[in-house]
C-alpha positions as CSV (number, residue, x, y, z in Angstrom):
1,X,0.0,0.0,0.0
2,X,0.7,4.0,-0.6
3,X,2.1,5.8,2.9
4,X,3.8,8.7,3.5
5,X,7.0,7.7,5.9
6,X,9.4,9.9,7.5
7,X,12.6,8.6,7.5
8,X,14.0,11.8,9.4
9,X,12.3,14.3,11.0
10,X,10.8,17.0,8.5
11,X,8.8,16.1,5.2
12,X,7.5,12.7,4.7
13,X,8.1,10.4,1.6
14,X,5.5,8.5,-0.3
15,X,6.1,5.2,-0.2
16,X,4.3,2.3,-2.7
17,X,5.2,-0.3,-0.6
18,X,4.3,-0.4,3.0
19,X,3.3,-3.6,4.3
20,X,0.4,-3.7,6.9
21,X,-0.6,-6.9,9.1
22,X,-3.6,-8.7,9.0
23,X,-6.2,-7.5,12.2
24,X,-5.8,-10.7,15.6
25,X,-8.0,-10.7,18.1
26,X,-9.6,-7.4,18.8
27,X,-8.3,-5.5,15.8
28,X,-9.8,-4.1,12.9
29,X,-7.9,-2.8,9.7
30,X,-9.4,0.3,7.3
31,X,-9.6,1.2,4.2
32,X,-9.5,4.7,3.8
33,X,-11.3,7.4,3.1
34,X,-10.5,10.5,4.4
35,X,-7.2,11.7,6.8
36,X,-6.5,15.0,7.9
37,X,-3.7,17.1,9.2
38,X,-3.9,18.4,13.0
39,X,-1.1,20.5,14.2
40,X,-0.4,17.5,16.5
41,X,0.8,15.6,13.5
42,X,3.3,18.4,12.2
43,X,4.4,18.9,15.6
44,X,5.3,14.9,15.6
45,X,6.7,15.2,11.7
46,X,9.1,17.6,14.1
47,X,10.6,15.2,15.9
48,X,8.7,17.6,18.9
49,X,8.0,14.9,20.7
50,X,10.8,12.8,19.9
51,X,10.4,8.8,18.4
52,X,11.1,6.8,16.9
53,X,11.7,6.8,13.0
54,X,10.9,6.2,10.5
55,X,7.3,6.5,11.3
56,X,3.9,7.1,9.4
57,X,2.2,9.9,11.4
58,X,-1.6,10.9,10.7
59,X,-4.7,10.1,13.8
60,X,-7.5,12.0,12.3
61,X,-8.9,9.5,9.7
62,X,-12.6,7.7,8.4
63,X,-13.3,4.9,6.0
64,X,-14.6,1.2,5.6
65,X,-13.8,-1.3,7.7
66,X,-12.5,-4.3,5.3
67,X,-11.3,-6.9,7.6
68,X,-11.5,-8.1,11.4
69,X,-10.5,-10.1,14.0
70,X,-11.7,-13.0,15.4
71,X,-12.7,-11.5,18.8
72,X,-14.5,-8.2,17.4
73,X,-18.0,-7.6,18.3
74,X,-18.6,-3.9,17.7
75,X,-18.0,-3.5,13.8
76,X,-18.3,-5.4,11.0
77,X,-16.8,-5.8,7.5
78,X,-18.2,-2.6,5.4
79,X,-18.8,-0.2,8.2
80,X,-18.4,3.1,7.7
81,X,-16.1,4.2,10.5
82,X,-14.2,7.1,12.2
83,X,-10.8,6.1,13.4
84,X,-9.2,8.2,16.1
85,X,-6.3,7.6,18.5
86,X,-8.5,6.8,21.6
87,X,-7.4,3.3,22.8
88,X,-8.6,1.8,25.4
89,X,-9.3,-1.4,27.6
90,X,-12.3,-0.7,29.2
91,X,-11.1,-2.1,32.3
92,X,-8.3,-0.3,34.3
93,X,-8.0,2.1,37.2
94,X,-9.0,5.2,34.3
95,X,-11.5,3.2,32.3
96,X,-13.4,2.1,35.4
97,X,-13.4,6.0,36.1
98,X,-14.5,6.6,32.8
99,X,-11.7,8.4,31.9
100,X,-10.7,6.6,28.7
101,X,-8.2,9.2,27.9
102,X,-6.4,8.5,30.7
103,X,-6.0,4.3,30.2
104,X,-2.9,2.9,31.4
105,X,-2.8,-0.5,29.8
106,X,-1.1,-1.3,26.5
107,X,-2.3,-3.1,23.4
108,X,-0.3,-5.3,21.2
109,X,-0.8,-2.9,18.7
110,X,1.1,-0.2,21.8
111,X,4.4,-3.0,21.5
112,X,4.5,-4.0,18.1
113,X,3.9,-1.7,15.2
114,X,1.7,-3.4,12.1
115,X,3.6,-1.2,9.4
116,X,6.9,-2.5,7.8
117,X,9.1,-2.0,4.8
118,X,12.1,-2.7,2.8
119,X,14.0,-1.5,5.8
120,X,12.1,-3.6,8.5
121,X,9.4,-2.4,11.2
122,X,7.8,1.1,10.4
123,X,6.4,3.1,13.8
124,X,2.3,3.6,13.9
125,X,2.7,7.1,14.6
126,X,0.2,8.5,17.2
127,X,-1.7,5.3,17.5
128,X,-2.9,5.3,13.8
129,X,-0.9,5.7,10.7
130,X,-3.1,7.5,9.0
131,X,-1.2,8.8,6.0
132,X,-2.1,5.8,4.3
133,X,-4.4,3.9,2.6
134,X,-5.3,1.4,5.3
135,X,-4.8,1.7,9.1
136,X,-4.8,-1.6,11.5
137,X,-6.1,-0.5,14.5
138,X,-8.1,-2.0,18.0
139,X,-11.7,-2.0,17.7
140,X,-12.5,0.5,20.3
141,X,-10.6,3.3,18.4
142,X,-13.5,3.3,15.6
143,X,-16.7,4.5,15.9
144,X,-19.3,3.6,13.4
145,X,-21.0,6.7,11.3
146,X,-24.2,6.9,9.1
147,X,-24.2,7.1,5.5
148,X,-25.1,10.3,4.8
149,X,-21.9,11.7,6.6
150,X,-19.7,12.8,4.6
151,X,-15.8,10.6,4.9
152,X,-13.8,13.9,4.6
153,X,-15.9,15.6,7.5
154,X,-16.4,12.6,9.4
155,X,-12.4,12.4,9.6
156,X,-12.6,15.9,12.2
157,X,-14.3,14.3,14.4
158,X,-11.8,12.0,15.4
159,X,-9.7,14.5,16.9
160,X,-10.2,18.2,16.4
161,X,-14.1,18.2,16.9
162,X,-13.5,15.7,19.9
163,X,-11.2,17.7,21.6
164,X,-12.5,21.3,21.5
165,X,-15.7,20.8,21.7
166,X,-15.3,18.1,24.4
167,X,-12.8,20.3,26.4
168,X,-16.2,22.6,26.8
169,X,-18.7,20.1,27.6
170,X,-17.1,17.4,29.1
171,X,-13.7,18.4,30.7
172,X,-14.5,22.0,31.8
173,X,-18.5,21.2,31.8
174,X,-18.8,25.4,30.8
175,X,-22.2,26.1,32.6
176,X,-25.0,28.5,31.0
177,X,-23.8,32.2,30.7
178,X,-20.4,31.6,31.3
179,X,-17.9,34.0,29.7
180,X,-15.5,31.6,27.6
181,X,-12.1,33.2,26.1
182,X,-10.5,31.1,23.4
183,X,-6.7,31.2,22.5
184,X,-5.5,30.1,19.3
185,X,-8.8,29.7,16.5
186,X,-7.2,26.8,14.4
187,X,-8.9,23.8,14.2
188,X,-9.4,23.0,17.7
189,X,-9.6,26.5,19.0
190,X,-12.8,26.9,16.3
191,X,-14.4,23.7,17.8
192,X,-14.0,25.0,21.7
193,X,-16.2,27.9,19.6
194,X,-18.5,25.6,19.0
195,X,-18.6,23.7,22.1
196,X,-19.2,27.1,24.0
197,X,-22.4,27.6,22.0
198,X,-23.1,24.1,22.3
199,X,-23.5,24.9,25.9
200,X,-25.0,28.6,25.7
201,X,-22.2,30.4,27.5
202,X,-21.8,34.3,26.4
203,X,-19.6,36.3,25.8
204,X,-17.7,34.2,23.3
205,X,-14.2,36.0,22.9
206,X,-12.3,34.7,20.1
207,X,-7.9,35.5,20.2
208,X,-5.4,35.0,17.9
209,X,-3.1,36.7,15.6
210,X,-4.6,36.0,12.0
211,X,-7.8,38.7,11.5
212,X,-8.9,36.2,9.0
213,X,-8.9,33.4,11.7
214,X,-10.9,36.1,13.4
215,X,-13.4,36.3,11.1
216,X,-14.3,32.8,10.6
217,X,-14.5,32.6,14.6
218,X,-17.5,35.0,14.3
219,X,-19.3,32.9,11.9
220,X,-18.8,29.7,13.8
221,X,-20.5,31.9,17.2
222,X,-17.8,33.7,19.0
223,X,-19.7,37.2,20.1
224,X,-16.4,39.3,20.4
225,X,-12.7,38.8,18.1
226,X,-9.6,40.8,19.3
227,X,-6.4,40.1,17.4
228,X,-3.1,38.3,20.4
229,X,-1.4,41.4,19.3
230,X,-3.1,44.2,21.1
231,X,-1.6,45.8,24.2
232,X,-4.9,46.2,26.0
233,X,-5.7,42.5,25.3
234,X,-6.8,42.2,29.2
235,X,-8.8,45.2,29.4
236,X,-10.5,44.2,26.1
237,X,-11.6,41.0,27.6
238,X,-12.8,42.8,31.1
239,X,-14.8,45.0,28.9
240,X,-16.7,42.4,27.4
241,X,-17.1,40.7,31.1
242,X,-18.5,43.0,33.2
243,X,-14.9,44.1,34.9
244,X,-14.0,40.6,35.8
245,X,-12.2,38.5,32.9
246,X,-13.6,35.1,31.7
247,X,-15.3,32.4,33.6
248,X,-12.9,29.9,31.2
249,X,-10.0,30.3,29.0
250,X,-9.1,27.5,26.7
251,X,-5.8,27.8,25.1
252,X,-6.3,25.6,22.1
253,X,-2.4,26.5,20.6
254,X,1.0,25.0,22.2
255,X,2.8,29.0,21.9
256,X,3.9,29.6,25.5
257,X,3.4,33.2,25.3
258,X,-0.4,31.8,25.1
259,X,-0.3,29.8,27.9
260,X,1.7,32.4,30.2
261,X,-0.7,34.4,29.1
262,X,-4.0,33.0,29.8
263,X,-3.8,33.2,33.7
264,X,-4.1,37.3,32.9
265,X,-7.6,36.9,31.1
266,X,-9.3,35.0,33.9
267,X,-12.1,36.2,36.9
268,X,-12.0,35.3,39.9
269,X,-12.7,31.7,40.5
270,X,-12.0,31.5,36.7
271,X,-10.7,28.2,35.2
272,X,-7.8,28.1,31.9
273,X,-8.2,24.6,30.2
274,X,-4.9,23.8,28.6
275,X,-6.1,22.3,25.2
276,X,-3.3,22.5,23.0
277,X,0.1,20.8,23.3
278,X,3.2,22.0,23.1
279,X,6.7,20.6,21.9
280,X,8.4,18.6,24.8
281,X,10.0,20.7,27.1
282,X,8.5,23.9,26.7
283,X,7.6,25.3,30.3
284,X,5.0,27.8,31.0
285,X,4.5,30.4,33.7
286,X,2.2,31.8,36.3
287,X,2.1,34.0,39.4
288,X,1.0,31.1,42.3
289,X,0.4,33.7,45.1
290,X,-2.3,35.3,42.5
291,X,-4.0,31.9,41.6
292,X,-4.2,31.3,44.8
293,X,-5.5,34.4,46.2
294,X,-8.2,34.6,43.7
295,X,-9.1,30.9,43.4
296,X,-8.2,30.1,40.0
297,X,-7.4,27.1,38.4
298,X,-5.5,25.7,35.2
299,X,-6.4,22.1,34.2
300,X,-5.4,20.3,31.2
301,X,-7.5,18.7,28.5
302,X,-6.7,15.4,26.6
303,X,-8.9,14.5,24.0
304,X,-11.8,16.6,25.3
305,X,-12.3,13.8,27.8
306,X,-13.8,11.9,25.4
307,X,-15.9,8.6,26.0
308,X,-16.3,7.1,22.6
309,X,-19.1,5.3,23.0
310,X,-21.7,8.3,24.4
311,X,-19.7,11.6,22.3
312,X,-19.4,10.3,19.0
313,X,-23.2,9.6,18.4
314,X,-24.0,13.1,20.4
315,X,-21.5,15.4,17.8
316,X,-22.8,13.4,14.8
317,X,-26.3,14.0,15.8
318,X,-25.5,17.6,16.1
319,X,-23.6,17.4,13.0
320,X,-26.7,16.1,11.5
321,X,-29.4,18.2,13.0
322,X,-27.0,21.7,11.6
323,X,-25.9,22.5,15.2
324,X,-22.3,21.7,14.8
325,X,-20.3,22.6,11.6
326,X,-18.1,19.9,10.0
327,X,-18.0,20.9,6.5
328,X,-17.5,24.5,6.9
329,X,-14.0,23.5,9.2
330,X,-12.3,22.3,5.9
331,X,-10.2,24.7,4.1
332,X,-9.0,22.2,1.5
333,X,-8.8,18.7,0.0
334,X,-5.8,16.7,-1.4
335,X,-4.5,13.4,-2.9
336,X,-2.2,11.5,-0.6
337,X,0.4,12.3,-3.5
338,X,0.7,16.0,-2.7
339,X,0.7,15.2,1.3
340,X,3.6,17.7,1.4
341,X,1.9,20.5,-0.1
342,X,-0.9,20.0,2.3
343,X,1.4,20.1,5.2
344,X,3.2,23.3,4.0
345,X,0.0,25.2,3.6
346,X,-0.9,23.7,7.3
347,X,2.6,25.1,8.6
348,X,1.5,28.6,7.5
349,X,-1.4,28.6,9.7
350,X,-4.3,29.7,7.7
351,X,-5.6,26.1,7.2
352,X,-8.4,25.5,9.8
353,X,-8.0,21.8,8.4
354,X,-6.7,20.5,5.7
355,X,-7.7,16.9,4.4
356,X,-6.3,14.3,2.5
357,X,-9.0,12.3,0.0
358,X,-8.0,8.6,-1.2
């Protein structure tokens, strides 16, 4: 099969012949449809994380489900599906929780990459190789879709609609009326947009440096845009609040000048959700003696604290009923051929998302 492999760190090279395993017990392999490119995957194309290389990278993917293993229950052989990186056994410490995010056992798939090449073993980058025609993944990283979803819209919800819009409702559970402040209006920070309206809070301030990104934050609900670049940033945001800053802040870009930041925006008792992730290593900062003295907290946000199993059917239903924008997030569509050209225009930061089409 067609992949894109990095060999070193930086652009990835399409290679015709990957070799991909055949699905055991609780794994499924996919034919794809639809993959696109989240910041997480150019930060990994970086080497900001480190790995191991080479590697196929990609985690935000939907297609067909052409073959499974002997112990699989939950899809079958032509489902339409949404892969995402979410894997989980159902029965740890964090699963029992239901914090799935959080699981702290390891698959087989976790030891022992399915990819290979001339070379020998290729890494499954982020869980799910999805810069490639077909994925082998565990059964509970898919989630089964309706036919009149679209594959290259279905593909967001794997990861970018998961996570900001689930940051909102499920990790920071944003109350009615709430004023919500969000930090970087990419992919994810457009979706934690959405998630506020999802949950009625108001105002919606939008931030970041692109006036373009601006604009599209407006038509996807924020009430307020103000460009990272403005000296009164703070005072902006109090005027829009009544004096106090923002209920929430959720910093949905790894820039630590955004996360030193975000502290600054916030009321009293006011909460920053840490959304995006940054490159190994990067440490932010914060006045202690003032969080603590007005009761503030900053949390972090993996995967919007996503449970599979109730989220996927609630954001497609939304999707379906024209409460939640899918199509509008995509900014453009590409063969897996000109993955580098997809990338580059990611890099630049315009791109809400960008989607590769098999």
């Amino acid at each position: 099969m067609k992949a894109a492999v990095c060999r070193e760190f930086g652009k990835p090279l399409l290679i015709e012949d990957v070799r991909l395993a055949e699905p055991a017990a609780g794994e499924v392999k996919v034919h794809l449809k639809a993959s696109a490119i989240c910041h997480s995957d150019i930060l990994s194309i970086d080497g900001g994380w480190g790995g191991t290389l080479p590697a196929v990278f990609g985690h935000e993917a939907a297609g067909i489900v052409t073959a499974i293993g002997p112990a699989v229950e939950t899809v079958a052989v032509g489902d339409r599906v949404v892969v995402t990186l979410l894997r989980f056994c159902g029965n740890c410490h964090y699963c029992a929780r239901g914090e799935q995010v959080m699981c702290e056992s390891e698959s087989r798939l976790d030891r022992h990459s399915p990819l290979s090449g001339e070379g020998g073993v290729i890494q499954q980058g982020l869980r799910t190789g999805a810069f490639a025609e077909d994925v082998l993944v565990d059964a509970c990283q898919l989630s089964v879709i309706p036919e009149d979803v679209p594959f290259d819209s279905a593909a967001l919800l794997a990861c970018g609609v998961l996570t900001g819009v689930g940051a909102v409702t499920n990790t920071a559970q944003v109350p009615v009326g709430a004023s919500v402040v969000v930090v970087g209006i990419g992919g994810v920070g457009l979706n934690c947009v959405q998630g506020a309206v999802l949950n009625r809070a108001g105002p919606i301030i939008a931030i970041d440096v692109a006036d373009a990104k601006l604009d599209v934050a407006r038509k996807f609900g924020a009430t307020h845009a103000f460009n990272a670049g403005a000296d009164d940033l703070a005072d902006r945001i109090r005027g829009q609040t009544e004096g106090r800053g923002a209920d929430f802040v959720f910093v949905a870009t790894g820039a630590k000048a955004a996360i030193d930041q975000s502290s600054t925006f916030l009321a009293r008792g006011g909460t920053a959700v840490i959304v995006g992730m940054p490159a190994t290593g990067v440490m932010a900062e914060y006045d202690p003696g003032e969080l603590a003295s007005r009761s503030q907290r900053i949390i972090g946000s993996k995967m919007g604290t996503a449970r599979l199993a109730e989220d996927m059917p609630r954001l497609i239903a939304l999707y379906r009923q024209g409460r939640l924008k899918l199509d509008e997030l995509i900014s453009a569509r590409y063969t897996l051929e000109n993955i580098n050209d997809a990338i580059l225009d990611s890099r630049r930061g315009d791109a809400m998302r960008n989607v590769i089409v098999f």
